[in-house]
C-alpha positions in Angstrom: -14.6 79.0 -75.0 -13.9 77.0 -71.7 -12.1 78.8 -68.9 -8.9 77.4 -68.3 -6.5 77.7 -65.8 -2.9 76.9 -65.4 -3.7 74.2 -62.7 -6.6 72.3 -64.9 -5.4 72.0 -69.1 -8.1 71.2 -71.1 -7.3 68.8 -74.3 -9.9 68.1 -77.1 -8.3 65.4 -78.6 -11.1 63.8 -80.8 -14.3 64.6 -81.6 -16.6 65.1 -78.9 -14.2 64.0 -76.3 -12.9 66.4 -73.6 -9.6 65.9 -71.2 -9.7 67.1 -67.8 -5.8 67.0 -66.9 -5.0 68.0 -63.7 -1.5 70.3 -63.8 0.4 70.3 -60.8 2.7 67.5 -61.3 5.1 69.3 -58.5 2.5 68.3 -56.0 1.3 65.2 -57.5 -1.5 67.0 -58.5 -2.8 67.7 -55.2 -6.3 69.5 -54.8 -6.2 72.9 -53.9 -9.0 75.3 -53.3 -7.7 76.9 -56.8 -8.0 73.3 -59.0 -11.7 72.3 -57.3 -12.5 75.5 -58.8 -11.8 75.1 -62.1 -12.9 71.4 -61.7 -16.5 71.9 -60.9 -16.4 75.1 -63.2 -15.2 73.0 -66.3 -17.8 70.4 -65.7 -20.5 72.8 -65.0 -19.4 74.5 -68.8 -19.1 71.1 -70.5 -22.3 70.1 -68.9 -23.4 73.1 -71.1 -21.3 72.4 -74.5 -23.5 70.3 -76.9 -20.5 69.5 -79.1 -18.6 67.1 -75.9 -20.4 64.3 -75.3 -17.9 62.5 -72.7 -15.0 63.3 -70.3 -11.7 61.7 -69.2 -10.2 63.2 -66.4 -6.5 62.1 -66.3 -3.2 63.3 -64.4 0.2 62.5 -64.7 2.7 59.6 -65.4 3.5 59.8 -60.9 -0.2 60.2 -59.9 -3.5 60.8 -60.9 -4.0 62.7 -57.6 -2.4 62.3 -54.6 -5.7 63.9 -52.1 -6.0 67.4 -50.9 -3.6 70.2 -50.5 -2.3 69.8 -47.1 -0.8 73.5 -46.9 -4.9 74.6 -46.8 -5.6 72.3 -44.1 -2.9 73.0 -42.2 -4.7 76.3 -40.0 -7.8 76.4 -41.5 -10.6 76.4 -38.7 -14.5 74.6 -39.2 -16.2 78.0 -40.7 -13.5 78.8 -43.3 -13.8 74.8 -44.1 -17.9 75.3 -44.4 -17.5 78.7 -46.2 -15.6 76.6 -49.1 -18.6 75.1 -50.0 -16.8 71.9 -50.9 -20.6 69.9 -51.5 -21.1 72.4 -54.3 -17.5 71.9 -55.8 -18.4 68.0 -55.4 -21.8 68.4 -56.8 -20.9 70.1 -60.0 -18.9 66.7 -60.9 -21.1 64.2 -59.1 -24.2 65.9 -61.0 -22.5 66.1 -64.9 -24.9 63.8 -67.0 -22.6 62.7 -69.4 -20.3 59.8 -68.9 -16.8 60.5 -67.0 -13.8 58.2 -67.6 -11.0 58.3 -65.1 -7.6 58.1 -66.7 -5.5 56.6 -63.2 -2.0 56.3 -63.4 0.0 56.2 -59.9 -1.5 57.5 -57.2 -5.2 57.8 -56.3 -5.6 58.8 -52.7 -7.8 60.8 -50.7 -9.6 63.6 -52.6 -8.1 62.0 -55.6 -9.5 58.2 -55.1 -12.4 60.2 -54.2 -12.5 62.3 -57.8 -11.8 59.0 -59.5 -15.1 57.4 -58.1 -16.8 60.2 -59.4 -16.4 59.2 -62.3 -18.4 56.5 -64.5 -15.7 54.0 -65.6 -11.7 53.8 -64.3 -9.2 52.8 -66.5 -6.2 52.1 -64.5 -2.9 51.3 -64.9 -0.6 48.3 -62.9 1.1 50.6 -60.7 -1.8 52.5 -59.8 -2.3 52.9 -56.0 -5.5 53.8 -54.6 -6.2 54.5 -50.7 -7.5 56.9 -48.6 -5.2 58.2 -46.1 -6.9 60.9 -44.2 -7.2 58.8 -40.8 -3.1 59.6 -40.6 -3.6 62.6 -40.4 -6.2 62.7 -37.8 -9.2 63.5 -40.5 -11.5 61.4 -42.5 -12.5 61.8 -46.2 -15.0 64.3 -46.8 -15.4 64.1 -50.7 -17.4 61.4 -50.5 -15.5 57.9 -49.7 -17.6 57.1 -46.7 -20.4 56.4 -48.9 -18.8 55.5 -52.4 -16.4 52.9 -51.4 -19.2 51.7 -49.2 -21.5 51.0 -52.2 -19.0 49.4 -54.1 -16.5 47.4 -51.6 -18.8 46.7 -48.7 -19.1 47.4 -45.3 -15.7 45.8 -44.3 -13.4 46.3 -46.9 -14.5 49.8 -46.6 -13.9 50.3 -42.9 -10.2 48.1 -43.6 -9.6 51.2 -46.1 -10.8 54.0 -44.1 -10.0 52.8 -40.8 -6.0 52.2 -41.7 -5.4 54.5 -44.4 -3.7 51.5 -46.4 -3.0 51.5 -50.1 -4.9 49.4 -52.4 -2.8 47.9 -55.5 -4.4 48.3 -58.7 -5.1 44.5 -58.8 -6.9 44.3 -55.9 -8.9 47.3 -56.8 -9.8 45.4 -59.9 -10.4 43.0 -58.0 -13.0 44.6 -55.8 -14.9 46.2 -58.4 -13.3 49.9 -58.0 -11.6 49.9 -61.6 -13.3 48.8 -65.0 -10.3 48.4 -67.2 -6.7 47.5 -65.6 -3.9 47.8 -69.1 -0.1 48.4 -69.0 0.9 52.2 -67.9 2.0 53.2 -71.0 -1.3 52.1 -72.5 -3.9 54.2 -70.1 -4.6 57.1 -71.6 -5.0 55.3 -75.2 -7.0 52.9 -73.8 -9.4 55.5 -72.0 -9.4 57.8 -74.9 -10.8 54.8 -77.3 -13.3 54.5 -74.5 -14.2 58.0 -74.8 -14.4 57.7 -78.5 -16.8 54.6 -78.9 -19.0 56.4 -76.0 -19.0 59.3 -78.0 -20.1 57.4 -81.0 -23.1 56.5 -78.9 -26.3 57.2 -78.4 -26.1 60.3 -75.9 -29.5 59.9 -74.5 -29.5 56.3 -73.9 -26.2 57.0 -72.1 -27.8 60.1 -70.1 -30.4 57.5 -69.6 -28.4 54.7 -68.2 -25.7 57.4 -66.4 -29.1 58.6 -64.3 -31.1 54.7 -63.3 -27.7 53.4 -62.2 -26.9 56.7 -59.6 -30.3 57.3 -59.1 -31.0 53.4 -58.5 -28.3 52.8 -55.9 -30.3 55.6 -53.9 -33.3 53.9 -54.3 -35.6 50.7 -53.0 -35.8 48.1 -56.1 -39.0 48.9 -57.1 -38.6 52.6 -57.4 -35.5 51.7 -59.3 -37.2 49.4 -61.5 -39.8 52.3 -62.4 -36.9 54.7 -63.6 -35.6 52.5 -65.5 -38.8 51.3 -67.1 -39.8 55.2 -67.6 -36.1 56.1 -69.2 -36.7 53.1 -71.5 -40.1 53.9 -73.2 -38.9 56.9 -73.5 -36.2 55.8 -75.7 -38.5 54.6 -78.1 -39.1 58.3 -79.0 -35.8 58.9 -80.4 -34.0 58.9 -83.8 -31.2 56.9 -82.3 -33.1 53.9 -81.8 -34.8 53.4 -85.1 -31.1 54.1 -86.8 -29.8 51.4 -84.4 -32.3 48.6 -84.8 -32.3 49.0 -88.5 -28.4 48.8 -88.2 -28.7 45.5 -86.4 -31.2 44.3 -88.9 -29.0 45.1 -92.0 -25.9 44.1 -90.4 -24.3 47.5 -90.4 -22.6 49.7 -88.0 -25.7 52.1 -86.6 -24.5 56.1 -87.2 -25.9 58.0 -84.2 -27.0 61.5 -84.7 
């Protein structure tokens, strides 16, 4: 079974869906050394676990997450910062294959706007407040923002972000292409967990598939881009999934994946 710890429940509410909750509502769910832990350890077992085939990572009613734990910044010096090894903690989310939903309600700031753009698709509610507020504190992000929000927002919304540590409302990050879904607070975690249900319903590989040319692509000149995807797509043509889809189509019926 999955290691759990008090700090990270996990739910299995349906088949093949898994919920990531972050558990320390007293702090707004702030990341400590202990929760990145069991983070990158959950993902790196459901990574593993044939039977989930998608992930919602979701919070509380007050925040998703409000950034880091600012108790372990406090006196920690460079080394002990290096010795945490936060790329690997980072990597064990960035590199999960199967798709990630974000559940945001509240706030999403710092490490936790940075966990949410790990993630493949955002469902956020109204009140929903995204920023990343390291600058105030004389830092910067280091989970990833500099070159995330970059890809998405743009040079200069980016630096108006990073530069003033400003909120974001959940509009405007609609708006700007950080959120995929925006629905009433009350309705978030229904709406992301249908969302996790249909995907799960899916056909994994193609999802694997698509998960891997769009992360791999933004890395990449067009034409190498082009050639992963082409590659990923013949491929496809191999598998089960795709005969039982097109003779779906054909017959007008819904396609059961395997």
């Amino acid at each position: 079974g999955l290691m759990t710890s008090e700090v990270l429940l996990l739910e299995r509410p349906a088949a093949g869906v898994a919920v990531l909750r972050l558990n320390r509502p007293q702090v707004l769910n702030a990341l400590n050394l202990e929760l990145r832990v069991a983070l990158a350890r959950a993902f790196e077992q459901l990574e593993a676990d044939a039977e989930i085939r998608v992930v919602v990572m979701a919070g509380s009613e007050r925040a998703f997450c409000a950034g880091a734990d600012l108790q372990e910044y406090l006196d920690a010096e460079p080394l002990q910062v290096v010795q945490r090894r936060m790329d690997r903690l980072w990597g064990a989310i960035a590199s999960f294959r199967k798709p990630v939903i974000a559940a945001v309600r509240g706030y999403a700031l710092g490490g936790g706007f940075e966990l949410a753009m790990h993630a493949d698709l955002v469902v956020a509610a109204h009140d929903a407040r995204f920023g990343q507020p390291e600058v105030g504190i004389g830092l910067m992000p280091g989970g990833g923002a500099t070159q995330r929000l970059t890809r998405v927002i743009g040079k200069f919304r980016a630096m108006r972000l990073l530069m003033t540590g400003a909120n974001l409302s959940a509009e405007d990050a609609c708006a700007w292409g950080l959120v995929s879904d925006l629905v009433q607070a009350d309705q978030v975690e229904t709406h992301a967990l249908q969302l996790a249900c249909d995907l799960a319903a899916g056909p994994r590989q193609a999802l694997e598939f698509i998960k891997e040319a769009v992360l791999e692509g933004m890395n990449l000149p067009l034409t190498q881009g082009l050639q992963l995807e082409r590659k990923s797509f013949q491929l496809l043509f191999d598998s089960k999934d795709k005969h039982a889809g097109i003779q779906a189509r054909l017959h007008k019926h819904q396609a059961k994946f395997e």
